[in-house]
Backbone as CSV, one residue per row, in Angstrom:
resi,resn,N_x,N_y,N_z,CA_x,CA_y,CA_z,C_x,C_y,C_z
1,UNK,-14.243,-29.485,7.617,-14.920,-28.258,7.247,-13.884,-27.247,6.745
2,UNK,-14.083,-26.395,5.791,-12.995,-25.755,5.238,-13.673,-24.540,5.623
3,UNK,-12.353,-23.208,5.394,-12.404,-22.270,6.083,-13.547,-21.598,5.343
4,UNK,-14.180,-20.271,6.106,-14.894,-19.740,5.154,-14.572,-18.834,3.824
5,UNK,-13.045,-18.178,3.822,-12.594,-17.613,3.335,-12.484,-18.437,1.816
6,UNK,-11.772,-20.012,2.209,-11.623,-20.538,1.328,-13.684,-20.949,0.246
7,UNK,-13.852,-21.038,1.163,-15.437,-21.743,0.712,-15.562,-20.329,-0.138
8,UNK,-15.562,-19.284,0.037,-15.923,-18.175,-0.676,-15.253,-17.481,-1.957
9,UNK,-13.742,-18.448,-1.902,-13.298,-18.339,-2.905,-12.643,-17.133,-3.002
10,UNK,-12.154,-16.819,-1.728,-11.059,-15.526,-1.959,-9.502,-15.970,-0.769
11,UNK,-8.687,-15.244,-0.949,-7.255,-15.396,-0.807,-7.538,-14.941,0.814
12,UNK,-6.529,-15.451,1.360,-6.297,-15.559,3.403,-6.246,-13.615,3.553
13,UNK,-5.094,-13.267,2.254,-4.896,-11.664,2.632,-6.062,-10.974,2.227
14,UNK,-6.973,-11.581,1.218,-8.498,-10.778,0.902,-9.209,-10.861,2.191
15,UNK,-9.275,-12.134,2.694,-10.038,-11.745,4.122,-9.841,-11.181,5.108
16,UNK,-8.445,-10.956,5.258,-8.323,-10.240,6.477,-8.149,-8.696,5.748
17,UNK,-8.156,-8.242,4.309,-8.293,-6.744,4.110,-9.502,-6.331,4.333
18,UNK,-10.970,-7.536,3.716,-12.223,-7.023,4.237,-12.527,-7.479,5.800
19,UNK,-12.126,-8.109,6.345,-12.467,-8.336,7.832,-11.950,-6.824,8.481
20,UNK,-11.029,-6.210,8.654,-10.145,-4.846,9.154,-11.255,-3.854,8.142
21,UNK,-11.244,-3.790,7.406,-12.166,-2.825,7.038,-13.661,-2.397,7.196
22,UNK,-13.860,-4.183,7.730,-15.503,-3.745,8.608,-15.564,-3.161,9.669
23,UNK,-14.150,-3.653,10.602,-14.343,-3.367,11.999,-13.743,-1.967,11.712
24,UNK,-12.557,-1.692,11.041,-12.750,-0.028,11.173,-13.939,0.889,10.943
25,UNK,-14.608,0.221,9.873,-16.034,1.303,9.726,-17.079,0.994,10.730
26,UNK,-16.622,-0.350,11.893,-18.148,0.160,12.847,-17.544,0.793,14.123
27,UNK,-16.379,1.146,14.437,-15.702,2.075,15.132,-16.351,3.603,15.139
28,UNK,-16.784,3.893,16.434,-16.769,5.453,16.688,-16.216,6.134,15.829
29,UNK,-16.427,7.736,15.192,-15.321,8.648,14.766,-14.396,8.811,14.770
30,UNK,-13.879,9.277,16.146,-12.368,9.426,16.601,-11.576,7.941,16.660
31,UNK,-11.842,7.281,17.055,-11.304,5.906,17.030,-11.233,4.970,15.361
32,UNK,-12.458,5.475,15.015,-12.034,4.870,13.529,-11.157,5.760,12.734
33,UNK,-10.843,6.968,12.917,-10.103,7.717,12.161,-8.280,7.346,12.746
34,UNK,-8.411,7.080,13.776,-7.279,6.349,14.426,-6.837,5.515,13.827
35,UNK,-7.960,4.292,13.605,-7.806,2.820,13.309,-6.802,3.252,11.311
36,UNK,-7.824,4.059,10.866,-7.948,4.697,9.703,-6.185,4.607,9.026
37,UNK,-5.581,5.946,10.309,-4.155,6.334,10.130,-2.849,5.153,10.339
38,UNK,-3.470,4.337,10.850,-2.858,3.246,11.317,-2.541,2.552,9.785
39,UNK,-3.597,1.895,9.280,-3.817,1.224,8.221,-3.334,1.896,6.800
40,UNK,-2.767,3.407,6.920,-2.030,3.959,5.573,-0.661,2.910,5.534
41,UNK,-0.431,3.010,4.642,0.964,2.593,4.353,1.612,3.462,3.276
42,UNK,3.169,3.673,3.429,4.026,4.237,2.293,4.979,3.353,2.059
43,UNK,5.354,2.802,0.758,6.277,2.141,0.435,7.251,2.713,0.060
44,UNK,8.817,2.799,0.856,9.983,3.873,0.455,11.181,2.133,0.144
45,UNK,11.975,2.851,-0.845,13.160,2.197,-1.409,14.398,3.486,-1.397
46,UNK,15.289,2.033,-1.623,16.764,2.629,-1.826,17.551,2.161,-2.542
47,UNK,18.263,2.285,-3.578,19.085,1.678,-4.264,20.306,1.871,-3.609
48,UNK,21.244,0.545,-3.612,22.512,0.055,-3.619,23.684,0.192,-4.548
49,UNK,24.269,1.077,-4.504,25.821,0.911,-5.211,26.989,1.028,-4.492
50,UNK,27.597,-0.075,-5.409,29.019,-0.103,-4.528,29.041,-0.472,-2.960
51,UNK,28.184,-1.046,-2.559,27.922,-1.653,-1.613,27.103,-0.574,-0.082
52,UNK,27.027,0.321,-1.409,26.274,1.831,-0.093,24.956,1.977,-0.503
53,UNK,24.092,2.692,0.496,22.396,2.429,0.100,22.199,4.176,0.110
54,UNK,21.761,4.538,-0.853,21.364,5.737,-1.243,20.119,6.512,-0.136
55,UNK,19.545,7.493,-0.575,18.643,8.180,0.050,17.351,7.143,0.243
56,UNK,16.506,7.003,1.019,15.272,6.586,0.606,14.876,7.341,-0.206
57,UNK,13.506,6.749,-0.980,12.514,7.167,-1.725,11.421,6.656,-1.592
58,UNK,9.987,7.689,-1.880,8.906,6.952,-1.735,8.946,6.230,-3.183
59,UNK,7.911,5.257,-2.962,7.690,4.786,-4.653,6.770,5.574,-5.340
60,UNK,6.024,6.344,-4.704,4.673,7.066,-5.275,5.329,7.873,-6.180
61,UNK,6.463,9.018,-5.430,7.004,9.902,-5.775,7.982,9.670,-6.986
62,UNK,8.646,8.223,-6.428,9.482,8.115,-7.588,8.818,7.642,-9.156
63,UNK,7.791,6.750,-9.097,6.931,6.640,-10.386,6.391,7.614,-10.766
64,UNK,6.149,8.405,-9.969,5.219,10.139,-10.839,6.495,10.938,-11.422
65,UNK,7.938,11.258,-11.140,8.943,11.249,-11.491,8.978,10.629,-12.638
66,UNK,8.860,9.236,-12.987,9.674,8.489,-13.565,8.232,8.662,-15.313
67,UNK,7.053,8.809,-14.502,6.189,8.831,-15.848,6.008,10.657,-16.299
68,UNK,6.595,11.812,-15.404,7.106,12.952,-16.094,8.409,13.137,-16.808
69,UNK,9.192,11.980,-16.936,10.363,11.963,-17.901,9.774,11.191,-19.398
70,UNK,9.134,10.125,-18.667,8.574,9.299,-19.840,7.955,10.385,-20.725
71,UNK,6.953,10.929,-19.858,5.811,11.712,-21.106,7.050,13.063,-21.799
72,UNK,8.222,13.365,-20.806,8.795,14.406,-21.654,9.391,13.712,-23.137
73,UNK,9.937,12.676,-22.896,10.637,12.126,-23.614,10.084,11.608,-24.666
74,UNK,8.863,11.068,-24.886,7.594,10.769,-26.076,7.210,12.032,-26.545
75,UNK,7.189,12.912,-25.746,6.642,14.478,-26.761,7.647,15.031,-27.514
76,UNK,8.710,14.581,-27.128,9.791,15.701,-28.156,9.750,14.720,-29.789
């Protein structure tokens, strides 16, 4: 018997993003808003030179950065 995930034709990490997302929404208020904060994620980097690791960075921050140089740089 094959899994159901597979029978349905979606990926092991698709099921467990909609499986966590049911049970957070049949959670109480306070507890699902818990479950909620838990489940954010921020992805931060650092670049390497010279064998030293720089500041972190978020990535959010650094792509909104990186597409206000772009758009300066296409308008001139």
């Amino acid at each position: 018997m094959a899994f159901a995930w597979k029978a349905a034709g979606i990926t092991y990490n698709r099921y467990l993003s909609v499986a966590s997302r049911v049970v957070r929404r049949s959670l109480k208020e306070e507890k699902r808003l818990q479950a909620e904060k838990r489940g954010e994620q921020e992805l931060r980097f650092a670049k390497w030179e010279n064998g030293k690791q720089s500041e972190m960075k978020s990535v959010e921050d650094a792509n909104q950065h990186a597409m206000q140089q772009q758009a300066g740089q296409t308008a001139q």
